[in-house]
N, CA, C and O atoms as a printed pandas DataFrame, in Angstrom:
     atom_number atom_name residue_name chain_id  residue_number  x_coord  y_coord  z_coord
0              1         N          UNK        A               1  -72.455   36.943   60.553
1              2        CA          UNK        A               1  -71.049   37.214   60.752
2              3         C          UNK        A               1  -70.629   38.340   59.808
3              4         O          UNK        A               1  -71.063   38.462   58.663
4              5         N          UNK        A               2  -69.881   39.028   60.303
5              6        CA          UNK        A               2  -69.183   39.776   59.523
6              7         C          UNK        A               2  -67.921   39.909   59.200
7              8         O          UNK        A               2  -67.041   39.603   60.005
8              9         N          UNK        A               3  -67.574   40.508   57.663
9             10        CA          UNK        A               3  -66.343   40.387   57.313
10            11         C          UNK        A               3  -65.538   41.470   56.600
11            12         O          UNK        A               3  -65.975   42.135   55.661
12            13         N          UNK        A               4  -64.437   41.573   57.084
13            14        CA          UNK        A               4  -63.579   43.088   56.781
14            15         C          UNK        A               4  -62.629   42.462   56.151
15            16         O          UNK        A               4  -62.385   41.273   56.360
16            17         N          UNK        A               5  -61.945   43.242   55.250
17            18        CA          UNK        A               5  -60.616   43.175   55.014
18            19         C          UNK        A               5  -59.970   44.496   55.231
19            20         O          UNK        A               5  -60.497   45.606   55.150
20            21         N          UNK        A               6  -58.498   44.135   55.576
21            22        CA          UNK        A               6  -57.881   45.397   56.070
22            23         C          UNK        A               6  -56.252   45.416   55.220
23            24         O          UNK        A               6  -55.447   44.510   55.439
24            25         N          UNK        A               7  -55.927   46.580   54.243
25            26        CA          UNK        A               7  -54.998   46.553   53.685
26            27         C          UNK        A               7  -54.306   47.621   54.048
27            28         O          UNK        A               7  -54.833   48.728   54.158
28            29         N          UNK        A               8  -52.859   47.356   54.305
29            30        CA          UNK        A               8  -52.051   48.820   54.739
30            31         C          UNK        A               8  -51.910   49.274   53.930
31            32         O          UNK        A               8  -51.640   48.629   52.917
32            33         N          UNK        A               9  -52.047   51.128   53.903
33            34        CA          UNK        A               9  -52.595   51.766   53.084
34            35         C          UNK        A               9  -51.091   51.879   51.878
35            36         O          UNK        A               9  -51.142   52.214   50.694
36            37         N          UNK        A              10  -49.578   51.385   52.865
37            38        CA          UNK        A              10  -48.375   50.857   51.618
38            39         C          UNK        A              10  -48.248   49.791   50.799
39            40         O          UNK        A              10  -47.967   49.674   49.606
40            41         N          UNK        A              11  -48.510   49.030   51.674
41            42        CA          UNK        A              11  -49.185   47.744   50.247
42            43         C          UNK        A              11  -50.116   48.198   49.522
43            44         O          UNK        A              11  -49.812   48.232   48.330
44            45         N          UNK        A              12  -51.949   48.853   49.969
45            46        CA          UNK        A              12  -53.017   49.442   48.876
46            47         C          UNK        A              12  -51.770   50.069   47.728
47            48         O          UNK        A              12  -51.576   49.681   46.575
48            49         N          UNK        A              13  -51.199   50.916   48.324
49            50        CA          UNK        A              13  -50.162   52.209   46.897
50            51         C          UNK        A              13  -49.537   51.214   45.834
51            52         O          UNK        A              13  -49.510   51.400   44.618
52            53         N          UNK        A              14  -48.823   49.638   46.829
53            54        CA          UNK        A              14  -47.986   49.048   45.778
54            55         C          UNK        A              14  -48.789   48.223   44.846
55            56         O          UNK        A              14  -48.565   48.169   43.637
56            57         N          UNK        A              15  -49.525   47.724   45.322
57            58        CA          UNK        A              15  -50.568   46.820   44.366
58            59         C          UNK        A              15  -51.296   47.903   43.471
59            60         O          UNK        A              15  -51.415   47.518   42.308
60            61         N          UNK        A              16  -51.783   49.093   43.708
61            62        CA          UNK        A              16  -52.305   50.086   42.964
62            63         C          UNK        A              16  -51.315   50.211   41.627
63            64         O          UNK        A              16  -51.678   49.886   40.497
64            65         N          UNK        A              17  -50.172   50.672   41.918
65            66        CA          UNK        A              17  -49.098   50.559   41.200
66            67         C          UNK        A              17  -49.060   49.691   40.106
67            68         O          UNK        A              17  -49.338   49.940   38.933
68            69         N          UNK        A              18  -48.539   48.236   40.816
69            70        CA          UNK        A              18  -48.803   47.852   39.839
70            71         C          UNK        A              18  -49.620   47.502   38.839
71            72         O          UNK        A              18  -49.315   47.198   37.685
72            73         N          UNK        A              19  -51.160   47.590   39.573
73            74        CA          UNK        A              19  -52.181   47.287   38.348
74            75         C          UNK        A              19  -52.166   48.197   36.993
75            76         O          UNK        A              19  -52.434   47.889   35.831
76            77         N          UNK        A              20  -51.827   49.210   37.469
77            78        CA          UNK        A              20  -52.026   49.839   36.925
78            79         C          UNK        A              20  -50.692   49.771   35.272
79            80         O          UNK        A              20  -50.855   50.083   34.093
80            81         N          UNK        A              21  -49.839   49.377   35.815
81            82        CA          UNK        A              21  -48.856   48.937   34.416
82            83         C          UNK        A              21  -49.336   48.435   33.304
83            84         O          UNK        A              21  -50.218   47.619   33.574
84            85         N          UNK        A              22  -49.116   48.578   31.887
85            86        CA          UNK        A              22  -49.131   48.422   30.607
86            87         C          UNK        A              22  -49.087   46.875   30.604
87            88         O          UNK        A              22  -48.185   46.496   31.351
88            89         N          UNK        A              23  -49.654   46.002   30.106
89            90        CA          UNK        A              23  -49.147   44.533   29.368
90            91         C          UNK        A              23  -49.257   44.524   27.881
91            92         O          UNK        A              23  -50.134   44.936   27.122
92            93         N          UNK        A              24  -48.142   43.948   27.691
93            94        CA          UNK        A              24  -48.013   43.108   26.413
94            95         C          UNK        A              24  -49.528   43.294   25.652
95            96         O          UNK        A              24  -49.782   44.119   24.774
96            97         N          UNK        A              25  -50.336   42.425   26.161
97            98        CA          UNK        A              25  -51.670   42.137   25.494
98            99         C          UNK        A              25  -52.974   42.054   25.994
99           100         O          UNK        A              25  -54.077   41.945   25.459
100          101         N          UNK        A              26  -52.491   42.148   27.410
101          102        CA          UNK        A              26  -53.547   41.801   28.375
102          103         C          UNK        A              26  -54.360   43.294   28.422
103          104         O          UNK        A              26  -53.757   44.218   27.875
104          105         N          UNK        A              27  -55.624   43.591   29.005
105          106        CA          UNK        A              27  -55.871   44.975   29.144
106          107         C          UNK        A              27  -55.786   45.410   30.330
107          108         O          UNK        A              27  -55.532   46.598   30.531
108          109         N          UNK        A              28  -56.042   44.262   31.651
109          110        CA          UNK        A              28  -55.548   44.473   32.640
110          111         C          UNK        A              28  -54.457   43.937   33.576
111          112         O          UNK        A              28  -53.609   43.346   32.907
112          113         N          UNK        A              29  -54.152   43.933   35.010
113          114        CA          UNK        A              29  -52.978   43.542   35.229
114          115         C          UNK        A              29  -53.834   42.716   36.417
115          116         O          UNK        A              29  -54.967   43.121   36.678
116          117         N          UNK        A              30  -53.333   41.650   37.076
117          118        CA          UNK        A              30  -53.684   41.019   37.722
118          119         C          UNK        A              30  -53.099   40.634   39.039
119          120         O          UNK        A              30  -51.976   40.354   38.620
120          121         N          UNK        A              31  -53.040   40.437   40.178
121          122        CA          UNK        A              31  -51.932   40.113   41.272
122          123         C          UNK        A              31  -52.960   39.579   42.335
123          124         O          UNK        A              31  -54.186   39.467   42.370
124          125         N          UNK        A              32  -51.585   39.209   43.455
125          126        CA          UNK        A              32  -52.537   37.964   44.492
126          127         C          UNK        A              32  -52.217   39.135   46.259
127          128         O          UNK        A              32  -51.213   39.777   46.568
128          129         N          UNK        A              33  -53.214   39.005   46.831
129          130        CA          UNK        A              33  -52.881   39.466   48.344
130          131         C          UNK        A              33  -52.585   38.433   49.195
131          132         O          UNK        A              33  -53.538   37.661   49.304
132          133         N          UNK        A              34  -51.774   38.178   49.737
133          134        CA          UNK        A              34  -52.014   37.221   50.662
134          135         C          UNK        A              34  -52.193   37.500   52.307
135          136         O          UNK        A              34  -51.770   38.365   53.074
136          137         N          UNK        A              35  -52.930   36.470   52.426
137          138        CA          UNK        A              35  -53.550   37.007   53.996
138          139         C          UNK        A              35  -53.511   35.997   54.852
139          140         O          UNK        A              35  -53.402   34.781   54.698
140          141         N          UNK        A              36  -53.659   36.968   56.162
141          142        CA          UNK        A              36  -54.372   35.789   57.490
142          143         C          UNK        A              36  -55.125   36.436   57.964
143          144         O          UNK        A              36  -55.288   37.637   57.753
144          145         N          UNK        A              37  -55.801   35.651   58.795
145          146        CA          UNK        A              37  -57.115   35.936   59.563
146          147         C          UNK        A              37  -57.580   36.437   60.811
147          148         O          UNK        A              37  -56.821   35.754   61.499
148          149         N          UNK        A              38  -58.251   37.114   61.671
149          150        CA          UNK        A              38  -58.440   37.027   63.231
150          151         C          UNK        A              38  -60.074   37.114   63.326
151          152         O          UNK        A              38  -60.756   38.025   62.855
152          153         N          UNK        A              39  -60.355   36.440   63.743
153          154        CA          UNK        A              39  -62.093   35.622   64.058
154          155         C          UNK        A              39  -62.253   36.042   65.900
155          156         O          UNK        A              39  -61.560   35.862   66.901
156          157         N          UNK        A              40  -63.646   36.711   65.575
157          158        CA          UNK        A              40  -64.302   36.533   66.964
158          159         C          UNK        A              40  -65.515   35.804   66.636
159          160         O          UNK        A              40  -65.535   35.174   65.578
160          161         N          UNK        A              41  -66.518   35.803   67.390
161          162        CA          UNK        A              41  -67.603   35.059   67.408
162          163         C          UNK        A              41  -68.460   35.514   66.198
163          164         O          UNK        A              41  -68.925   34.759   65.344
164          165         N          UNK        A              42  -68.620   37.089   66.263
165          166        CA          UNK        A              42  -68.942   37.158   65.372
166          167         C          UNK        A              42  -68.604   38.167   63.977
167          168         O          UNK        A              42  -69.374   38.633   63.137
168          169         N          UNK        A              43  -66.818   38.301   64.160
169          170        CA          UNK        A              43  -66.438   39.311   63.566
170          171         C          UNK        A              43  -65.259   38.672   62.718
171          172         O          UNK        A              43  -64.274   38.398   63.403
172          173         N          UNK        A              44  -65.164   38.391   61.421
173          174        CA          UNK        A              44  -63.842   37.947   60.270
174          175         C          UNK        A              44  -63.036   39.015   60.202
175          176         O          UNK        A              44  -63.588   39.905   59.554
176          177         N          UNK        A              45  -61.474   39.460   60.767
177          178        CA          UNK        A              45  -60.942   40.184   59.804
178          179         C          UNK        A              45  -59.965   40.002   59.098
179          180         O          UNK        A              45  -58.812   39.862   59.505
180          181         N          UNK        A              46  -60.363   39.984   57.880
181          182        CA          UNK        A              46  -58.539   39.260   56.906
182          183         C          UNK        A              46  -57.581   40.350   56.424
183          184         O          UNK        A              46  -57.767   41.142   55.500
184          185         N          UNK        A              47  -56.567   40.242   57.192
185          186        CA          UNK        A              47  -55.407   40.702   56.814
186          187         C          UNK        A              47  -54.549   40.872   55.628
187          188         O          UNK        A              47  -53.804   39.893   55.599
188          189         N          UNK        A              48  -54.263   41.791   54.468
189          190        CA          UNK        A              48  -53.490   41.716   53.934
190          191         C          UNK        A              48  -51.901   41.976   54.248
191          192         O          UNK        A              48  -51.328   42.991   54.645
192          193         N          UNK        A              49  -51.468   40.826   53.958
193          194        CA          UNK        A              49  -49.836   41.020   54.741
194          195         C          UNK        A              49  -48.746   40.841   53.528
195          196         O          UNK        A              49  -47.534   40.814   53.744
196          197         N          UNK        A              50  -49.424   40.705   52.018
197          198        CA          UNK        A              50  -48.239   41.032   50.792
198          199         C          UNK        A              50  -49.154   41.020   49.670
199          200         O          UNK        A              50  -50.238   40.449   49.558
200          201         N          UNK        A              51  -48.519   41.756   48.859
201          202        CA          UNK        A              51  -48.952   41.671   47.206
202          203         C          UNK        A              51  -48.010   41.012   46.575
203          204         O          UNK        A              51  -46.793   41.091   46.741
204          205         N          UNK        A              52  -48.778   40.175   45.638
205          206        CA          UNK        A              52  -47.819   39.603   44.321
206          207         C          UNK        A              52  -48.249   39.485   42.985
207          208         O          UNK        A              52  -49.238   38.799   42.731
208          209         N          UNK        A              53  -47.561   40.132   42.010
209          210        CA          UNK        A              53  -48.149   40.567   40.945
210          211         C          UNK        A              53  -48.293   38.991   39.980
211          212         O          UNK        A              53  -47.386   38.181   40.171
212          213         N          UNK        A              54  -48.694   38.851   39.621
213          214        CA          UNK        A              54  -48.826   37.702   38.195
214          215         C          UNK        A              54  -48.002   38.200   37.312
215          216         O          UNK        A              54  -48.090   39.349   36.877
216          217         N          UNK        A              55  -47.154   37.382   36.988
217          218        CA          UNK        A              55  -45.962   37.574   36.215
218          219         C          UNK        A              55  -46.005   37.615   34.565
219          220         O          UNK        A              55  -46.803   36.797   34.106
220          221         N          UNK        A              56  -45.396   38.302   33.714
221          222        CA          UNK        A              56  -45.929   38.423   32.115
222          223         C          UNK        A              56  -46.338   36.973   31.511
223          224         O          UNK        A              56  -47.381   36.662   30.934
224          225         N          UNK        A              57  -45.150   36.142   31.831
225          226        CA          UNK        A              57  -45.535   34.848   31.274
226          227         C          UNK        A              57  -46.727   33.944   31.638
227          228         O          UNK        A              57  -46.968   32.968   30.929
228          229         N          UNK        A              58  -47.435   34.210   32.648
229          230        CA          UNK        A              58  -48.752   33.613   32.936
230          231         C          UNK        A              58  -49.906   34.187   32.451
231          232         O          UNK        A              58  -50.967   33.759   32.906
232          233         N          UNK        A              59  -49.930   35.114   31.576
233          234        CA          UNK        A              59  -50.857   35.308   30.962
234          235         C          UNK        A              59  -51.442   34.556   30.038
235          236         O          UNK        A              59  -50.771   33.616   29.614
236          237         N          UNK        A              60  -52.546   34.716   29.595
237          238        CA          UNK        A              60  -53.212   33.806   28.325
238          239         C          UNK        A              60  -53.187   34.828   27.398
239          240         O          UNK        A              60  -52.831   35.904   27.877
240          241         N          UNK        A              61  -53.461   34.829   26.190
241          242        CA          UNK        A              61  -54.199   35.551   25.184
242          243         C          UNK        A              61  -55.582   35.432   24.987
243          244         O          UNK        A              61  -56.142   34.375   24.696
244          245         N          UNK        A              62  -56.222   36.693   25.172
245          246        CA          UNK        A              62  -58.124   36.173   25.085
246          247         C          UNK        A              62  -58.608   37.660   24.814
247          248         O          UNK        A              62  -58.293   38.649   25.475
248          249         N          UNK        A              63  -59.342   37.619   23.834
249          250        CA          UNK        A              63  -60.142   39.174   23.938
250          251         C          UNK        A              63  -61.129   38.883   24.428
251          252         O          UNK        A              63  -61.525   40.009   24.731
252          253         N          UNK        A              64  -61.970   38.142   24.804
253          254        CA          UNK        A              64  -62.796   37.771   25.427
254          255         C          UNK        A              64  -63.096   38.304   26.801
255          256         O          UNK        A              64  -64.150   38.920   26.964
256          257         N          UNK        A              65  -62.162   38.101   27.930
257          258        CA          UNK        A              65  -61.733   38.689   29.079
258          259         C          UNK        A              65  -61.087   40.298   29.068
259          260         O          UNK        A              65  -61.242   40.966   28.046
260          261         N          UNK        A              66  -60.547   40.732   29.946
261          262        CA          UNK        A              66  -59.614   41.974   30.139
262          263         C          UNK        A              66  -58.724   41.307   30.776
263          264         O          UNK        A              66  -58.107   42.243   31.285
264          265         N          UNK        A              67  -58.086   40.168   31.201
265          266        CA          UNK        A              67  -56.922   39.180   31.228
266          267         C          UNK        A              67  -57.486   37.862   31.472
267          268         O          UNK        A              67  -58.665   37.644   31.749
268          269         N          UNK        A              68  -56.635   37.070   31.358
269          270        CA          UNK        A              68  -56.763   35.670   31.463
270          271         C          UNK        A              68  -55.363   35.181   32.222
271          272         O          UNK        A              68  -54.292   35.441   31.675
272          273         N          UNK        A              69  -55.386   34.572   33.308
273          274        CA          UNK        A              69  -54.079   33.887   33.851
274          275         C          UNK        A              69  -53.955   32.598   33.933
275          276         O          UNK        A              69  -54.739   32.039   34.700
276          277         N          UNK        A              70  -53.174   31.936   33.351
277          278        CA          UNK        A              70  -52.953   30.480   33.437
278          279         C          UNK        A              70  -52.804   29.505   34.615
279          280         O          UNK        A              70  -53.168   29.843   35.741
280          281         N          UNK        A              71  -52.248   28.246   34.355
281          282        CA          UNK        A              71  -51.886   27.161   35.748
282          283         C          UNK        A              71  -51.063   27.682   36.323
283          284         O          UNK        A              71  -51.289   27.602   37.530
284          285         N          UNK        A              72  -49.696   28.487   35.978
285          286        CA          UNK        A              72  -48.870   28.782   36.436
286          287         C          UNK        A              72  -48.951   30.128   37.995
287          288         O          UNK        A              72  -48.266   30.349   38.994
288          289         N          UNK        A              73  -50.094   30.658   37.426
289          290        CA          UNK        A              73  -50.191   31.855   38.353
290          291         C          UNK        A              73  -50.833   31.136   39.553
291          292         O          UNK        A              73  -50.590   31.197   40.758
292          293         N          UNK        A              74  -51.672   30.482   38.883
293          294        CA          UNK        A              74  -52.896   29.909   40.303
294          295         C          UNK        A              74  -51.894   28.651   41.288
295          296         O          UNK        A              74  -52.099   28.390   42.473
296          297         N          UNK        A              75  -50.605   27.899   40.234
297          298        CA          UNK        A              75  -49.685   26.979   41.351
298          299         C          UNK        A              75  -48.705   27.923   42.143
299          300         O          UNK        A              75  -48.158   27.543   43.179
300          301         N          UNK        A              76  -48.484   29.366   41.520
301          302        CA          UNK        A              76  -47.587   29.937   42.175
302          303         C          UNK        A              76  -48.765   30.384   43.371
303          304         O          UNK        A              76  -48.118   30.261   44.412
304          305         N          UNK        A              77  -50.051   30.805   43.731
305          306        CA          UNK        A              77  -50.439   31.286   44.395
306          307         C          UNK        A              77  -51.049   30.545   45.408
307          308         O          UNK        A              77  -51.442   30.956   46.500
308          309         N          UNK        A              78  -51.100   29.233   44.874
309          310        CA          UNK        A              78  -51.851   28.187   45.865
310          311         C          UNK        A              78  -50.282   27.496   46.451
311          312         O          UNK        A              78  -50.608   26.876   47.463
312          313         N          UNK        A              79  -49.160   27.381   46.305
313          314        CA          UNK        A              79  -47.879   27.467   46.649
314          315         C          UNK        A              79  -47.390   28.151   47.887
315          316         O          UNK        A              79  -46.879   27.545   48.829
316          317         N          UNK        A              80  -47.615   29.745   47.823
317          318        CA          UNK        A              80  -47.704   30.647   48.899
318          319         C          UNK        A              80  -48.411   30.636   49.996
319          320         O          UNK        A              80  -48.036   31.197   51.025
320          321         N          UNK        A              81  -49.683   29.891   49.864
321          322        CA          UNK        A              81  -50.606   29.641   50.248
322          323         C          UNK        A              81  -50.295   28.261   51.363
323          324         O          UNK        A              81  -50.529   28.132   52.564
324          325         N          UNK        A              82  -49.735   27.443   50.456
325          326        CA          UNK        A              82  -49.269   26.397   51.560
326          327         C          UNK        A              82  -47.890   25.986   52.229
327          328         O          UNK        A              82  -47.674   25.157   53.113
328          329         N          UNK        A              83  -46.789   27.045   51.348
329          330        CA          UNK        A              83  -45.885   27.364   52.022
330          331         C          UNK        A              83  -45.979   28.031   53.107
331          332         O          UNK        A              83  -45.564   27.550   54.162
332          333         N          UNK        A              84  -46.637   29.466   53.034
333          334        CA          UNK        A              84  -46.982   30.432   53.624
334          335         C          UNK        A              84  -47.573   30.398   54.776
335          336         O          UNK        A              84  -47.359   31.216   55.670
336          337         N          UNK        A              85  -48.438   29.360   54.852
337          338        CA          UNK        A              85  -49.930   29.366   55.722
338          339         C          UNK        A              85  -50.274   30.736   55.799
339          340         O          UNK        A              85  -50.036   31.582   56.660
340          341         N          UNK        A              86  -51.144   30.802   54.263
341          342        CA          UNK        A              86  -51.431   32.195   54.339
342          343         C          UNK        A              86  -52.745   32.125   53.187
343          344         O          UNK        A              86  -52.759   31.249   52.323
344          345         N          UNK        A              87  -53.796   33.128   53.298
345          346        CA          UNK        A              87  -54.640   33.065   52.353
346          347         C          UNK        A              87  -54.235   33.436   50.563
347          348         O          UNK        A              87  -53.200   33.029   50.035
348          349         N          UNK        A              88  -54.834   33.912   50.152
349          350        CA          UNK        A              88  -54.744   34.129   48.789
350          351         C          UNK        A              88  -56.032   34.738   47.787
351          352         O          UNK        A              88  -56.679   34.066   46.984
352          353         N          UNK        A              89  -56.165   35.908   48.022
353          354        CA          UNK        A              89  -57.381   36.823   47.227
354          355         C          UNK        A              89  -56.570   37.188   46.101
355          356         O          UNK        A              89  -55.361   37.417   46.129
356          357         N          UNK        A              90  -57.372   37.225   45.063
357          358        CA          UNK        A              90  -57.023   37.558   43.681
358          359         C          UNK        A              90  -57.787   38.936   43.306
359          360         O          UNK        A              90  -58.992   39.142   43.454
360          361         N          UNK        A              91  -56.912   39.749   42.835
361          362        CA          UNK        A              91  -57.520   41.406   42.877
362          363         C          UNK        A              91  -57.211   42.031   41.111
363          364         O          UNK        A              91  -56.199   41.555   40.597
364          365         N          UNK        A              92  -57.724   42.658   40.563
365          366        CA          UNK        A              92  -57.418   43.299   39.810
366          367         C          UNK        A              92  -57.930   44.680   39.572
367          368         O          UNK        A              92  -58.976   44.789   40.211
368          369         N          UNK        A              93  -57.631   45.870   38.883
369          370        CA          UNK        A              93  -58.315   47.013   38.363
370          371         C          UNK        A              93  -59.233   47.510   37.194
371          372         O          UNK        A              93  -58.717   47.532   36.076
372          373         N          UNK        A              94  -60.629   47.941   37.337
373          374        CA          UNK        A              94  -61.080   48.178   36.028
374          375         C          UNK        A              94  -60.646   49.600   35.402
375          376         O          UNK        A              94  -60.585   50.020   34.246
376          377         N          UNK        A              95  -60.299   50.300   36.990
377          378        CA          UNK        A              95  -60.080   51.845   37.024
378          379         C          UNK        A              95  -60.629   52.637   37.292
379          380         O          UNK        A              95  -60.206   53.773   37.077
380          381         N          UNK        A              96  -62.145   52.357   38.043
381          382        CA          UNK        A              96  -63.379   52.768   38.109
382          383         C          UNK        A              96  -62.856   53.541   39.251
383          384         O          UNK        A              96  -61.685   53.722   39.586
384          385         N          UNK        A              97  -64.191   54.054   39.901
385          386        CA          UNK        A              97  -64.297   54.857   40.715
386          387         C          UNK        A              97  -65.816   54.296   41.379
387          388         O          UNK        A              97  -66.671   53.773   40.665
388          389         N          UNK        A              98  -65.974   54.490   42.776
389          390        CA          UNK        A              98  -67.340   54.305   43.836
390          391         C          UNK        A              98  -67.252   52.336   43.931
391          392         O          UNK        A              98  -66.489   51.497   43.451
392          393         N          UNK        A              99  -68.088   52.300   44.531
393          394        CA          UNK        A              99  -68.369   50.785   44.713
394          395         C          UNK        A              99  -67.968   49.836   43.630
395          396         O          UNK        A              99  -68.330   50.238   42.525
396          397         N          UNK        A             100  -67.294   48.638   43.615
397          398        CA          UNK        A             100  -67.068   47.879   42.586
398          399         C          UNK        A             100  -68.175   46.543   42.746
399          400         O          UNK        A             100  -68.576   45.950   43.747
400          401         N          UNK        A             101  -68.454   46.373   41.346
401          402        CA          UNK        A             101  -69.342   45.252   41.605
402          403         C          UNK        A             101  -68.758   43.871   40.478
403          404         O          UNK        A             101  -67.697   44.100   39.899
404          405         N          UNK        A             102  -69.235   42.923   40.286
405          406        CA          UNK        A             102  -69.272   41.567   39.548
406          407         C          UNK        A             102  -69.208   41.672   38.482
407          408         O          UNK        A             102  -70.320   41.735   37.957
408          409         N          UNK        A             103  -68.188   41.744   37.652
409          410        CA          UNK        A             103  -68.555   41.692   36.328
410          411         C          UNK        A             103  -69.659   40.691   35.501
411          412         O          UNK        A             103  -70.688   40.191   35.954
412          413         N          UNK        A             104  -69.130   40.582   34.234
413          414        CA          UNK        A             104  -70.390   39.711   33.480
414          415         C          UNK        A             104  -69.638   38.159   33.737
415          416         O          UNK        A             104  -70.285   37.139   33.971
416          417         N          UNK        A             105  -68.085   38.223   33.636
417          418        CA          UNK        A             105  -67.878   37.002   33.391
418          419         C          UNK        A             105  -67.876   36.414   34.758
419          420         O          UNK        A             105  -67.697   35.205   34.910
């Protein structure tokens, strides 16, 4: 099976946007896509249909990571999720450039 995701290229700009903002302490910025789906036999494609940024106060403090987000982000996003009937991918920026891969953690 295969699987796409498809983001309009005005949401890609706004979520770009915001990752890209300064935090407090964090080094990076963190936010949620939310999606739905359309399935053929053998084709996934998930829709991004909003961005939502993780809000200052759900951060953790950690040098350990390049952010850390608390209960609060993951009930607001699993919330949307079942309010919504809608998925929920978690995205952030390293700033890179070409293929992104897995970090260590």
């Amino acid at each position: 099976m295969n699987i796409s995701v498809k983001i309009p290229r005005g949401l890609f700009m706004q979520a770009k946007a915001d990752l890209a903002r300064a935090h407090p302490f964090a080094f990076e910025r963190v936010g949620f896509f939310s999606t739905r789906r359309t399935c053929t036999k053998s084709n996934t494609l998930v829709h991004c249909v909003a961005y939502h940024p993780v809000q200052d106060e759900h951060y953790i403090e950690d040098e350990s990571v390049g952010a850390r987000i608390g209960p609060g982000a993951i009930t607001s996003a699993m919330s949307r999720a079942v309010t919504d009937s809608v998925g929920q991918i978690h995205v952030h920026s390293h700033g890179g450039s070409g293929v992104p891969c897995p970090s260590r953690t």
